[in-house]
N, CA, C and O atoms as CSV, one atom per row, in Angstrom:
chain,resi,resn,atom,element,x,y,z
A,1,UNK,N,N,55.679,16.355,-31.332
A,1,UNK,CA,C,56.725,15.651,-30.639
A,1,UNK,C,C,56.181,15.151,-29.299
A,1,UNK,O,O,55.225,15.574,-28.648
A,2,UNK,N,N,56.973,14.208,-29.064
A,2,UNK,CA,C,56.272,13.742,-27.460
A,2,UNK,C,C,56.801,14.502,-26.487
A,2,UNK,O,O,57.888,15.048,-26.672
A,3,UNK,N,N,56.198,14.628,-25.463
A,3,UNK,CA,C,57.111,15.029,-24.359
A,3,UNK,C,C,56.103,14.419,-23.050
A,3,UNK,O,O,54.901,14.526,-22.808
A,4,UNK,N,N,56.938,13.922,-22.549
A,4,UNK,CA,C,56.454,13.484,-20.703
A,4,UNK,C,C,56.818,14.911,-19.779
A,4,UNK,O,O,57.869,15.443,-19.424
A,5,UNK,N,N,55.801,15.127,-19.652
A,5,UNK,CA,C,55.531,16.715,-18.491
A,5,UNK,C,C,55.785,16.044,-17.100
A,5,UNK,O,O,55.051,15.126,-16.735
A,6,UNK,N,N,56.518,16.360,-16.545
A,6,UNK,CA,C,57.050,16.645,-14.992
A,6,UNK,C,C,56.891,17.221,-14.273
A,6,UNK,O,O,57.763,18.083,-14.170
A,7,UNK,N,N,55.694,17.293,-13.148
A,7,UNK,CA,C,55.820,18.677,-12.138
A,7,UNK,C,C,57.928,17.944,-11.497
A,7,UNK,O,O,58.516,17.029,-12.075
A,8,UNK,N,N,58.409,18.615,-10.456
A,8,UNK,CA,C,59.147,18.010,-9.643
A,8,UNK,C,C,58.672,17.457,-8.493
A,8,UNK,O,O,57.539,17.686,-8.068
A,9,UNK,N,N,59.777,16.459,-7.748
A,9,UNK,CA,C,59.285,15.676,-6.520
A,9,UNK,C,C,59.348,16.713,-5.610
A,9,UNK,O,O,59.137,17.921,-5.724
A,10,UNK,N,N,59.649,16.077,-4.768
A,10,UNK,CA,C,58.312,17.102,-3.099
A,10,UNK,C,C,60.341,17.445,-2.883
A,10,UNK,O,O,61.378,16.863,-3.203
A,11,UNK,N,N,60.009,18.546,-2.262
A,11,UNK,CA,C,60.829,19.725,-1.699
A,11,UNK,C,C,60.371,19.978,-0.555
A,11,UNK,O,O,59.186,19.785,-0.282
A,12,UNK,N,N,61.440,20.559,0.489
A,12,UNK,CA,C,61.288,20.999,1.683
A,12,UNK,C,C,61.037,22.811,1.369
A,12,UNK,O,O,61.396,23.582,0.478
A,13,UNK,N,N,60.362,22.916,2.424
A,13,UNK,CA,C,59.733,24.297,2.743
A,13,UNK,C,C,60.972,25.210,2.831
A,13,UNK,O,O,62.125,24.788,2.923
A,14,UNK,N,N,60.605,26.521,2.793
A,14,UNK,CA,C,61.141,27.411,3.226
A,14,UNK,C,C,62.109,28.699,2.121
A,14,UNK,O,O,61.347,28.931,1.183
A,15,UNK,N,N,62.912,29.213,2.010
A,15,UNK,CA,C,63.122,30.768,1.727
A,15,UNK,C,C,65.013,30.822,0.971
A,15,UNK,O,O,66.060,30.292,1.341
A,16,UNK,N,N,64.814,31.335,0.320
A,16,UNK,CA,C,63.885,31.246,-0.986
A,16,UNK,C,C,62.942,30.208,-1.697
A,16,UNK,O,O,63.211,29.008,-1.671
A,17,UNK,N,N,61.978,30.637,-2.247
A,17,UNK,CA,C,61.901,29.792,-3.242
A,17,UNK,C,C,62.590,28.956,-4.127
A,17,UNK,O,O,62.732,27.747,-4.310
A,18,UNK,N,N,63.005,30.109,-4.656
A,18,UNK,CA,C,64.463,29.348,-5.771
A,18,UNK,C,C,65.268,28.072,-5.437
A,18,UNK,O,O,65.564,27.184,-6.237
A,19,UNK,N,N,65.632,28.140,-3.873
A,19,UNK,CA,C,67.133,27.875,-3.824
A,19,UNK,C,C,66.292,26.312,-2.817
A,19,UNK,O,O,66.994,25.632,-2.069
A,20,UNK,N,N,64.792,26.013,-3.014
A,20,UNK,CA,C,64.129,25.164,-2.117
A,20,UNK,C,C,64.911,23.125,-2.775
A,20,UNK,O,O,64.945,22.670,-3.918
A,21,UNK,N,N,65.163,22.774,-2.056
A,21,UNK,CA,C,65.550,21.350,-2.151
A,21,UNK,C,C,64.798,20.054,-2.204
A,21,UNK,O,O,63.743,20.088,-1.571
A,22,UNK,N,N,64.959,19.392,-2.552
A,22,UNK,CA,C,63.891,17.929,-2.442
A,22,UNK,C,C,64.319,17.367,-1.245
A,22,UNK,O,O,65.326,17.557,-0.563
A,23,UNK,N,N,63.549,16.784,-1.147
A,23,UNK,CA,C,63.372,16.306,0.447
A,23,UNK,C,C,64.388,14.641,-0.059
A,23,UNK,O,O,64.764,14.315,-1.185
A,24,UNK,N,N,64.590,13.830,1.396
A,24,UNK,CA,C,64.960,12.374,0.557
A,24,UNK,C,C,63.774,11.428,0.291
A,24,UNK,O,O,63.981,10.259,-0.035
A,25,UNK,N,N,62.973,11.750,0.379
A,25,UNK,CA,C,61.414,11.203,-0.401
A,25,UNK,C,C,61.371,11.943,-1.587
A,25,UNK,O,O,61.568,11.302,-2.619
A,26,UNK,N,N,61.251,12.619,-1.640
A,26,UNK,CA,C,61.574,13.564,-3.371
A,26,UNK,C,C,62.846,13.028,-4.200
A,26,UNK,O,O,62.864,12.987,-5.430
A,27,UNK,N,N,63.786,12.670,-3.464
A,27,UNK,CA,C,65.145,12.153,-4.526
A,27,UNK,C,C,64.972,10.812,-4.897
A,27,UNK,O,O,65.443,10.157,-5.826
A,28,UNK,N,N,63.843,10.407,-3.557
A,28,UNK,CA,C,63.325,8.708,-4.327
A,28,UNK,C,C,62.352,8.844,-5.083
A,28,UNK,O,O,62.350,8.108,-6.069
A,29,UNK,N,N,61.266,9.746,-4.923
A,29,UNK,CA,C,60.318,9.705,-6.474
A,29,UNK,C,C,60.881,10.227,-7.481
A,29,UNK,O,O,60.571,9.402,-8.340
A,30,UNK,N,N,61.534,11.064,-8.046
A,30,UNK,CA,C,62.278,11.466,-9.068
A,30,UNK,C,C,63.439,10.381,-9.256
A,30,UNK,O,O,63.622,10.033,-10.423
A,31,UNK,N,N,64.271,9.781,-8.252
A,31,UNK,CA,C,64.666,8.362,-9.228
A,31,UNK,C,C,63.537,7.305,-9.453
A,31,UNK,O,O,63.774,6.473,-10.329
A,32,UNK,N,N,62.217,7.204,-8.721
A,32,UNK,CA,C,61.992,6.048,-9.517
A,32,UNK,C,C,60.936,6.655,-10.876
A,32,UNK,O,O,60.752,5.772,-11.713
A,33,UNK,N,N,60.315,7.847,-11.168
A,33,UNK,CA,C,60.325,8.466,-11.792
A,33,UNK,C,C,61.182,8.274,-12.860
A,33,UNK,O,O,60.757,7.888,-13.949
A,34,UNK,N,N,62.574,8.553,-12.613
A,34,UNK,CA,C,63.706,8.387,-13.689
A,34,UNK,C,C,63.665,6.876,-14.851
A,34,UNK,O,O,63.748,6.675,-16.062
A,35,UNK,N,N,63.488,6.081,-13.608
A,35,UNK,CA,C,63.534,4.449,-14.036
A,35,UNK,C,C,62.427,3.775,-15.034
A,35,UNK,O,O,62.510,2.822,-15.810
A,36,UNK,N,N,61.101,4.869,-14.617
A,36,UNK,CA,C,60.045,4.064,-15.280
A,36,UNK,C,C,59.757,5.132,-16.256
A,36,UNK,O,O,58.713,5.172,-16.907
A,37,UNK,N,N,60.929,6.198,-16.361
A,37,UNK,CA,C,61.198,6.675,-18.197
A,37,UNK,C,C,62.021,6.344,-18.509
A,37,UNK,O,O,62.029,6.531,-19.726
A,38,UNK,N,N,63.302,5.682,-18.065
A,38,UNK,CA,C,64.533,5.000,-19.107
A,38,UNK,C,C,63.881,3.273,-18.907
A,38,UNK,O,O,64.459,2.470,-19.639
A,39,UNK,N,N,62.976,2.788,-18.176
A,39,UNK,CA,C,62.195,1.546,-19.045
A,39,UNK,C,C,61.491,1.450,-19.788
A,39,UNK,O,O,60.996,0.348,-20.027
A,40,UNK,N,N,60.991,3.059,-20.776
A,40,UNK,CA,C,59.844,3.078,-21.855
A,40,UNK,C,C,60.721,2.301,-23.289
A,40,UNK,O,O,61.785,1.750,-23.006
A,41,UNK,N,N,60.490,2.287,-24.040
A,41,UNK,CA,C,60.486,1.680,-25.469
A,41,UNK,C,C,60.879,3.432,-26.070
A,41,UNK,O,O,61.991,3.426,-26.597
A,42,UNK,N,N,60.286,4.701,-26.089
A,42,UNK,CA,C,60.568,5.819,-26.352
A,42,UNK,C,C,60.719,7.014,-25.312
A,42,UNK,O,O,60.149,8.072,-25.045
A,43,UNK,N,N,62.040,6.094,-24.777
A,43,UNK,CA,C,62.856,7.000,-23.679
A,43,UNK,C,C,62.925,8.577,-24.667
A,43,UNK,O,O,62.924,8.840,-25.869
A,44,UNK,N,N,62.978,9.320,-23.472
A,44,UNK,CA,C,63.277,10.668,-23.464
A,44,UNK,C,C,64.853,10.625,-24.375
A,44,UNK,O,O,65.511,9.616,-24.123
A,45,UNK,N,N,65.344,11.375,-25.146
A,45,UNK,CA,C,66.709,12.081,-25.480
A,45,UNK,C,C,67.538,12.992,-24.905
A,45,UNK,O,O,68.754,13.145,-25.021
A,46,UNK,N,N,66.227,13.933,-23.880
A,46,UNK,CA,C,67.226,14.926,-23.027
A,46,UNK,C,C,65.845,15.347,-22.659
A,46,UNK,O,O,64.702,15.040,-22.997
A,47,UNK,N,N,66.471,16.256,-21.744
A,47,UNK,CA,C,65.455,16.596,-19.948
A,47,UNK,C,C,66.038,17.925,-19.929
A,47,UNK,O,O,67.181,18.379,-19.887
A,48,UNK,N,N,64.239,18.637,-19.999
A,48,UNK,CA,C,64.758,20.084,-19.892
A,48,UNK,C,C,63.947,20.622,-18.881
A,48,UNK,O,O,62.751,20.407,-18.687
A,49,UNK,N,N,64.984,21.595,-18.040
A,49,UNK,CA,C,64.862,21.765,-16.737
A,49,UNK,C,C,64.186,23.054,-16.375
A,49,UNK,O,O,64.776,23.929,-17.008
A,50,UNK,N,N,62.971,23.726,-15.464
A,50,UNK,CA,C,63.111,24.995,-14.991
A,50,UNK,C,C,64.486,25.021,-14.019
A,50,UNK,O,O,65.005,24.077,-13.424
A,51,UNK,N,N,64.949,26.632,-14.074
A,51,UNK,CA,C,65.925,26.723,-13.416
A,51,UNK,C,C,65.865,26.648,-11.949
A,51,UNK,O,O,66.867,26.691,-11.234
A,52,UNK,N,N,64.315,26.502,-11.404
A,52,UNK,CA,C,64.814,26.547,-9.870
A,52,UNK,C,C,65.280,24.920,-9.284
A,52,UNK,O,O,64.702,23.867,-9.555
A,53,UNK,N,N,66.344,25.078,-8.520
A,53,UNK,CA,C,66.693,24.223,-7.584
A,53,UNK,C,C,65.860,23.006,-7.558
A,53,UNK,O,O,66.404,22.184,-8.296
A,54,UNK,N,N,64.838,22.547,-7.064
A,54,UNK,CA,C,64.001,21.688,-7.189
A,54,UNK,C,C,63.763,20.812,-8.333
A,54,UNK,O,O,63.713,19.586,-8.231
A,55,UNK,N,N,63.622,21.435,-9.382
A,55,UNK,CA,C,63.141,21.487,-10.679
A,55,UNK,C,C,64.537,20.448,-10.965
A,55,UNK,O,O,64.525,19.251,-11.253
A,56,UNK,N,N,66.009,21.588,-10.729
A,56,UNK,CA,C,66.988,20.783,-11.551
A,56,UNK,C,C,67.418,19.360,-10.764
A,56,UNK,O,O,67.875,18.346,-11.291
A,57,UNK,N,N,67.296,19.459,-10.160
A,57,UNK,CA,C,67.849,18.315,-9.269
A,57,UNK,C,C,66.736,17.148,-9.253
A,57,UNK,O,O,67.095,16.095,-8.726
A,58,UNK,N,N,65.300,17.220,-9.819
A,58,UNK,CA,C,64.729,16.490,-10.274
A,58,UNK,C,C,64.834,15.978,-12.223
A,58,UNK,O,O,64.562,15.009,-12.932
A,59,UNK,N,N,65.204,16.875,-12.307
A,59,UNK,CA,C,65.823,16.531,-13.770
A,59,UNK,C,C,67.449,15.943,-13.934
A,59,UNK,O,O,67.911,15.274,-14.858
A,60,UNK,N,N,68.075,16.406,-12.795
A,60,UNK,CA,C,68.979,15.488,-12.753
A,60,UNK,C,C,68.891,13.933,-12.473
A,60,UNK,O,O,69.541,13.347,-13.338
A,61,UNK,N,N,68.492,13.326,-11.846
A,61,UNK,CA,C,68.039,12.175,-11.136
A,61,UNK,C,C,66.776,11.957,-13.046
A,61,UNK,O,O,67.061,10.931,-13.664
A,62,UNK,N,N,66.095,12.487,-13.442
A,62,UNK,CA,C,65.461,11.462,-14.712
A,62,UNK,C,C,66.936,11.613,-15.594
A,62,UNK,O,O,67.240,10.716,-16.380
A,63,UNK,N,N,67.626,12.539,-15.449
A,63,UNK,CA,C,68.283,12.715,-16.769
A,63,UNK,C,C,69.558,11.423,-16.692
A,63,UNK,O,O,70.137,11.120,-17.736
A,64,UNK,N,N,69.931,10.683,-15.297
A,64,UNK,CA,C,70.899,9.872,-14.327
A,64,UNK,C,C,70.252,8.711,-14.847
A,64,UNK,O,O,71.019,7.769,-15.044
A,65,UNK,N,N,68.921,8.500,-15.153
A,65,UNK,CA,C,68.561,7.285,-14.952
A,65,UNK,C,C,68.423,6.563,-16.474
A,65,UNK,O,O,68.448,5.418,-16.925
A,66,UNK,N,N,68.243,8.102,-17.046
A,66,UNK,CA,C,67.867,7.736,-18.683
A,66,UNK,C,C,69.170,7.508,-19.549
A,66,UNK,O,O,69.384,6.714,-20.465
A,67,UNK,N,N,69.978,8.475,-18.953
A,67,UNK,CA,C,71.549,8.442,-19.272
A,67,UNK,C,C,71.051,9.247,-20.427
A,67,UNK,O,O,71.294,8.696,-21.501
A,68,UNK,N,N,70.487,10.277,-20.513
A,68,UNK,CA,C,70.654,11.838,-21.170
A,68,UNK,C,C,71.034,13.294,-20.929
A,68,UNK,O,O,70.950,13.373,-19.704
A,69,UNK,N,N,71.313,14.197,-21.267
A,69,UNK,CA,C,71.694,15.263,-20.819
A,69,UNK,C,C,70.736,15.404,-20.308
A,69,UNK,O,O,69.844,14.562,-20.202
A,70,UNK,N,N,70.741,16.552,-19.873
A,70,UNK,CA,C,70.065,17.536,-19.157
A,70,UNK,C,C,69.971,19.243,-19.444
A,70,UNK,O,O,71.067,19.765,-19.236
A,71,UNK,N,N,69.025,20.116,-19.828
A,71,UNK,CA,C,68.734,21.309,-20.554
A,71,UNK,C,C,68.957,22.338,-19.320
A,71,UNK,O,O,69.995,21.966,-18.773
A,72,UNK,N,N,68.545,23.234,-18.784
A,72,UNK,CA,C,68.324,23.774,-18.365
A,72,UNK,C,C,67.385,24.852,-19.118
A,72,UNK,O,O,68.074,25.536,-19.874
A,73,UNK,N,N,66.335,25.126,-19.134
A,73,UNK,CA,C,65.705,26.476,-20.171
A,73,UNK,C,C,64.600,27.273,-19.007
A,73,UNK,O,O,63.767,26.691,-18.313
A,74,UNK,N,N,64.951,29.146,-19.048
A,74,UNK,CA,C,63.780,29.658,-18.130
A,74,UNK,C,C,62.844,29.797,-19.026
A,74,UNK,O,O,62.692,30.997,-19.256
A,75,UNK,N,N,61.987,28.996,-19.778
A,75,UNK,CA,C,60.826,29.121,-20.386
A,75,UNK,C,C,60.003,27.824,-19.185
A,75,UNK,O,O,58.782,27.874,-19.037
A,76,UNK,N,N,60.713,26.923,-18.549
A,76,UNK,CA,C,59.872,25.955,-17.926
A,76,UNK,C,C,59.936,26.629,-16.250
A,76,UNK,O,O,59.771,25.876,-15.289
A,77,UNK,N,N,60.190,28.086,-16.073
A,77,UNK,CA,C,60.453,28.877,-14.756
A,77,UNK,C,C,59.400,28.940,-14.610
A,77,UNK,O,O,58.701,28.956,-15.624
A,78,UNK,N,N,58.689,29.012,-13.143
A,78,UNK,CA,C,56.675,29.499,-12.849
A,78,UNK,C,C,56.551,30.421,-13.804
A,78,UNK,O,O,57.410,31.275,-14.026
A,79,UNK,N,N,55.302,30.289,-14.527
A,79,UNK,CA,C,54.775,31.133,-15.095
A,79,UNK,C,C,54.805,30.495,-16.555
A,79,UNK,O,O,54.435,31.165,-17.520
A,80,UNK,N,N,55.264,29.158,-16.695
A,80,UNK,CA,C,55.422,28.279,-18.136
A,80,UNK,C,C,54.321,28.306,-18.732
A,80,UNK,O,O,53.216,28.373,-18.195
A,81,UNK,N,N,54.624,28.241,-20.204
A,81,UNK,CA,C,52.725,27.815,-21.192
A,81,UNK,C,C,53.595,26.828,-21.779
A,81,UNK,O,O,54.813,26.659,-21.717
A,82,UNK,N,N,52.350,26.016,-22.560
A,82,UNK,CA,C,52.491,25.528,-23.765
A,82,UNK,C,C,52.987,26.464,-24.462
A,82,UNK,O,O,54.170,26.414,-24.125
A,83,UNK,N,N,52.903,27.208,-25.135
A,83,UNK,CA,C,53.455,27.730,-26.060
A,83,UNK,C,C,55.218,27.904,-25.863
A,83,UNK,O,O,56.079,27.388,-26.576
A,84,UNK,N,N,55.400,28.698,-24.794
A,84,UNK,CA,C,56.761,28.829,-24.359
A,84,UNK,C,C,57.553,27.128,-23.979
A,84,UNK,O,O,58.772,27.027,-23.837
A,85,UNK,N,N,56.682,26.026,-23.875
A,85,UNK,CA,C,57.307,24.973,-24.088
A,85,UNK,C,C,58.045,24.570,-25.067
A,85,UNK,O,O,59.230,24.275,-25.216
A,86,UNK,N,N,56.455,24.646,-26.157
A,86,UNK,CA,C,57.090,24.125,-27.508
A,86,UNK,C,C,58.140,25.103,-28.106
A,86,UNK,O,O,59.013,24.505,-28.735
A,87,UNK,N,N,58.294,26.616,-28.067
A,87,UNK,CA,C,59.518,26.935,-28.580
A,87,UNK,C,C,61.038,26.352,-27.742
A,87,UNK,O,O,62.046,26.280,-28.445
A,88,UNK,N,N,61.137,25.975,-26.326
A,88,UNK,CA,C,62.224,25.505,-25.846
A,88,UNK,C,C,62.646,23.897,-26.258
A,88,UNK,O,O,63.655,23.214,-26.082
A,89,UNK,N,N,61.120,23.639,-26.997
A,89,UNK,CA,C,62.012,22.055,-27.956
A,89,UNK,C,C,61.784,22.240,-29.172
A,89,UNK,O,O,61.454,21.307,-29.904
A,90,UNK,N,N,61.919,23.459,-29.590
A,90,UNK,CA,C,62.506,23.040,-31.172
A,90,UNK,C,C,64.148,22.836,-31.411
A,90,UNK,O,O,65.179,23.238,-30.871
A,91,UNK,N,N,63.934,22.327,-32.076
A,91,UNK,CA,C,65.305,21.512,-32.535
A,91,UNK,C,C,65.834,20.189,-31.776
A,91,UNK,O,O,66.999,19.814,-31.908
A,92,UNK,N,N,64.839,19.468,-30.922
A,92,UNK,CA,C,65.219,18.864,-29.873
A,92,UNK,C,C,64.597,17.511,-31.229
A,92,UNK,O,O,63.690,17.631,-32.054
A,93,UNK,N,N,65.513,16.345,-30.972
A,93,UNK,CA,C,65.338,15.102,-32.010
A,93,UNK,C,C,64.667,13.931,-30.506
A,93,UNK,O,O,65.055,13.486,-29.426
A,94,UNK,N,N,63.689,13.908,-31.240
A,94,UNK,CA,C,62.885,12.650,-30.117
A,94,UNK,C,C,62.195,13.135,-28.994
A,94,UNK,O,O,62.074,14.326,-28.708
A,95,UNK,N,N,61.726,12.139,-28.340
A,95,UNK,CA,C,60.930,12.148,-27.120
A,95,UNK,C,C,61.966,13.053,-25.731
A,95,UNK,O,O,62.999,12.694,-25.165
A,96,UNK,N,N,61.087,14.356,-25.564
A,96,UNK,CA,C,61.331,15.092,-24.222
A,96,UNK,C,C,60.934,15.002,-22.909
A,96,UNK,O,O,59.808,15.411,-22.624
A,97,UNK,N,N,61.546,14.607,-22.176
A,97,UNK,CA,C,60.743,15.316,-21.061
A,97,UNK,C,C,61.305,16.474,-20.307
A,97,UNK,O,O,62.439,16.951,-20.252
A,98,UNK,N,N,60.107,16.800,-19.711
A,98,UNK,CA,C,60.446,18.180,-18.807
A,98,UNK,C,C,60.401,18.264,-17.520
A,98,UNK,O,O,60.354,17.140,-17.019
A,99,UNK,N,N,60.390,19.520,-16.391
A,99,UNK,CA,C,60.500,19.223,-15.325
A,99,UNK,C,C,59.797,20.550,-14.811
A,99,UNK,O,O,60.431,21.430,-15.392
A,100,UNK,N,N,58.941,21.096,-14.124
A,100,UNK,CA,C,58.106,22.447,-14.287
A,100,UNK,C,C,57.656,21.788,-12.901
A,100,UNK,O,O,58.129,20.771,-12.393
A,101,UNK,N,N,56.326,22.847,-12.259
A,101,UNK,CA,C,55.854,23.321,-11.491
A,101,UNK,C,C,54.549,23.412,-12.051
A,101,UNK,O,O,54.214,23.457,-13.234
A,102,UNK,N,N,53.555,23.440,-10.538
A,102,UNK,CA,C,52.239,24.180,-10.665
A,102,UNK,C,C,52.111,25.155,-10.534
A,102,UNK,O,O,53.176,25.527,-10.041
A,103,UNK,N,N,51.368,26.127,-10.649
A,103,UNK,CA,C,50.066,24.903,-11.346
A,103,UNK,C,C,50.735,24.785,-12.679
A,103,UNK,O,O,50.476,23.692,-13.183
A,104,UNK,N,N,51.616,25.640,-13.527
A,104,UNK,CA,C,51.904,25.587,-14.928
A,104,UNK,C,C,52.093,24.181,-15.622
A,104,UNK,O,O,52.000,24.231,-16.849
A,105,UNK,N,N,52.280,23.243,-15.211
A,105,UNK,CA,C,51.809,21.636,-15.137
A,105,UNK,C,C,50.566,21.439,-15.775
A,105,UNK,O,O,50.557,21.072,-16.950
A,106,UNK,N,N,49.660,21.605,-15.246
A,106,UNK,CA,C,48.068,21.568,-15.501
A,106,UNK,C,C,47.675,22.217,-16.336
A,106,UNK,O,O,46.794,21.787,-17.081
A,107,UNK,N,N,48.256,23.587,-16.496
A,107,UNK,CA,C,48.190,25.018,-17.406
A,107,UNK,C,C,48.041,24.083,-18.863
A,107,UNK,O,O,47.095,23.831,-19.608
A,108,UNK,N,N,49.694,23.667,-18.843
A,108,UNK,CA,C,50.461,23.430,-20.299
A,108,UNK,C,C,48.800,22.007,-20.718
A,108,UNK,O,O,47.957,22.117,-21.609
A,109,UNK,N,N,48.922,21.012,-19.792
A,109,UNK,CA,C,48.503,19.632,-20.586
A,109,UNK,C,C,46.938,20.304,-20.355
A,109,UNK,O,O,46.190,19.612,-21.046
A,110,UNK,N,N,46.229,21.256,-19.738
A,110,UNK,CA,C,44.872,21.924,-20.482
A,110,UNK,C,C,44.214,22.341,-21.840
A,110,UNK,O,O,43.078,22.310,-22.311
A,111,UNK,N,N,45.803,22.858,-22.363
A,111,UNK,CA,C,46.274,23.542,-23.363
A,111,UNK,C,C,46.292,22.701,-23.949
A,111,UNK,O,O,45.351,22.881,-24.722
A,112,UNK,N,N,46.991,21.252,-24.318
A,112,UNK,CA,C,47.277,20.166,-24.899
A,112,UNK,C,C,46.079,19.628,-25.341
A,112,UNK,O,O,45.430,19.793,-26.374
A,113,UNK,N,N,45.879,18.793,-24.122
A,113,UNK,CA,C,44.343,17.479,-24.212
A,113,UNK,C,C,43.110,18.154,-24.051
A,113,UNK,O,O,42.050,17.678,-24.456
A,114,UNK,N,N,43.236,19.576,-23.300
A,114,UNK,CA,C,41.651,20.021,-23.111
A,114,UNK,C,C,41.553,19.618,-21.649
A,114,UNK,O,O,40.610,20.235,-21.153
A,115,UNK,N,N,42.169,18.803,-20.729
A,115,UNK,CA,C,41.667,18.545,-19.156
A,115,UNK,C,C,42.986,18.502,-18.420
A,115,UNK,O,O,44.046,18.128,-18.923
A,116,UNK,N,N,42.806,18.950,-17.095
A,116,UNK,CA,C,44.147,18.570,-16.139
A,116,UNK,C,C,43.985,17.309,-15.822
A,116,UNK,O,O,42.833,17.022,-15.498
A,117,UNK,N,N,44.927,16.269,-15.803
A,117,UNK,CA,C,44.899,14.997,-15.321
A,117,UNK,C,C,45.460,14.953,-13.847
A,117,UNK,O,O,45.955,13.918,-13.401
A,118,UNK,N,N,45.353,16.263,-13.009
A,118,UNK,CA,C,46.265,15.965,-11.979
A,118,UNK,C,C,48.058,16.016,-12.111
A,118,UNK,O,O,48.659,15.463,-13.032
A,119,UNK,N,N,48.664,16.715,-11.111
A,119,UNK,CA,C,49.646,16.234,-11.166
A,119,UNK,C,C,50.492,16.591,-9.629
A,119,UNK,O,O,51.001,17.643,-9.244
A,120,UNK,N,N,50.406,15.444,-9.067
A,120,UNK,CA,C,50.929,15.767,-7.714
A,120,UNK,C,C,52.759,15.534,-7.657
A,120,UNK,O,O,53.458,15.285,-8.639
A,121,UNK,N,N,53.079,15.642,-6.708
A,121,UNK,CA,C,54.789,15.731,-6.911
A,121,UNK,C,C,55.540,14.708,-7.568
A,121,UNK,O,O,55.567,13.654,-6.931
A,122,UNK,N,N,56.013,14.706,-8.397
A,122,UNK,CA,C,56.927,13.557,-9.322
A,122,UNK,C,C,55.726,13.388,-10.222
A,122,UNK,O,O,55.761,12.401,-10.957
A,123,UNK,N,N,54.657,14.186,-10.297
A,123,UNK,CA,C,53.199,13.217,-11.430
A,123,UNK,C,C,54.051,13.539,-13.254
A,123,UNK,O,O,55.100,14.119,-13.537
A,124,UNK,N,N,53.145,12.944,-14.022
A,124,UNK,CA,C,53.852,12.652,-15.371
A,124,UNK,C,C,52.684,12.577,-15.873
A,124,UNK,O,O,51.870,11.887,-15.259
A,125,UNK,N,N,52.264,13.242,-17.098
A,125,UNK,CA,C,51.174,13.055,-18.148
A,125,UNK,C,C,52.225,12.966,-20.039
A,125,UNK,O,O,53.117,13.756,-20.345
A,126,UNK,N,N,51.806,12.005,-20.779
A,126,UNK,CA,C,52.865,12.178,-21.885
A,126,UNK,C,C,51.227,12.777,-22.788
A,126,UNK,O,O,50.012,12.584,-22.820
A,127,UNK,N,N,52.454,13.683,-23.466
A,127,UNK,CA,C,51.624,14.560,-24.256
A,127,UNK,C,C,52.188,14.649,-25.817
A,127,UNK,O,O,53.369,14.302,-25.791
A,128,UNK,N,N,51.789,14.974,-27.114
A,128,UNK,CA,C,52.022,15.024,-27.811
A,128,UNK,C,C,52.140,16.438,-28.078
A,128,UNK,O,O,51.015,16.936,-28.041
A,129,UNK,N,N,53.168,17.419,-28.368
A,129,UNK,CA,C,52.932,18.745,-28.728
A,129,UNK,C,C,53.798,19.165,-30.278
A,129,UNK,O,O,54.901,18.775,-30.662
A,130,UNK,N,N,52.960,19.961,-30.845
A,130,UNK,CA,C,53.323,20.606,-32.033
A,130,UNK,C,C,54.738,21.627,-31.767
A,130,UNK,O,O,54.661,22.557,-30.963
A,131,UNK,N,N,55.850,21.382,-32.427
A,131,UNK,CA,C,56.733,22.315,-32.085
A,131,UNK,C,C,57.425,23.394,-33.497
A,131,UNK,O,O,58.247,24.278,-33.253
């Protein structure tokens, strides 16, 4: 299945972790992020979220733009694999994307293609994964 991997956009510092926010430079790369996946030809179907703060509110804004739901699953929480990906899209019909963190970003598409392509805040690698 396809899926477009998402770290989230840039967040402001500070305590908790969890509860950390996107900055308003982060709510503009995650919408235009959003835009240049609901202008693909094989838009996403739904956007599945780690649960922290950051994470969802960057999956809100792709999920706004694509006009799809939005998941929430703690398999994309720090500490994500490939593996724990592909079980949070089975049963999912079409092209996914997700919304995760580093490094588990780099982790998962290592796992995938064999190399990290980078992925700095709002970055996107589309990957093909077995589910």
């Amino acid at each position: 299945m396809r899926v477009f991997l998402c770290r989230h956009a840039h967040a402001l510092s500070g305590e908790p972790d969890e509860l950390r926010e996107l900055s308003a430079a982060g709510v503009e790369q995650a919408r235009a992020l959003g835009e240049s996946l609901a202008a693909r030809a094989d838009a996403p179907v739904v956007v599945l979220s780690s649960p922290l703060l950051r994470a969802r509110q960057t999956a809100a804004e792709l999920g706004r733009a694509v006009g799809v739901p939005v998941r929430v699953d703690d398999a994309l929480a720090p500490g994500a694999t490939a593996d724990g990906l592909a079980h949070a899209m089975k049963g999912e019909q079409g092209p996914v994307a997700t919304v995760g963190h580093q490094p588990d970003c780099s982790e998962i598409a290592y796992a995938v293609i064999g190399r990290d392509p980078g992925f700095p805040v709002a970055g996107m690698v589309e990957l093909e994964l077995t589910t």
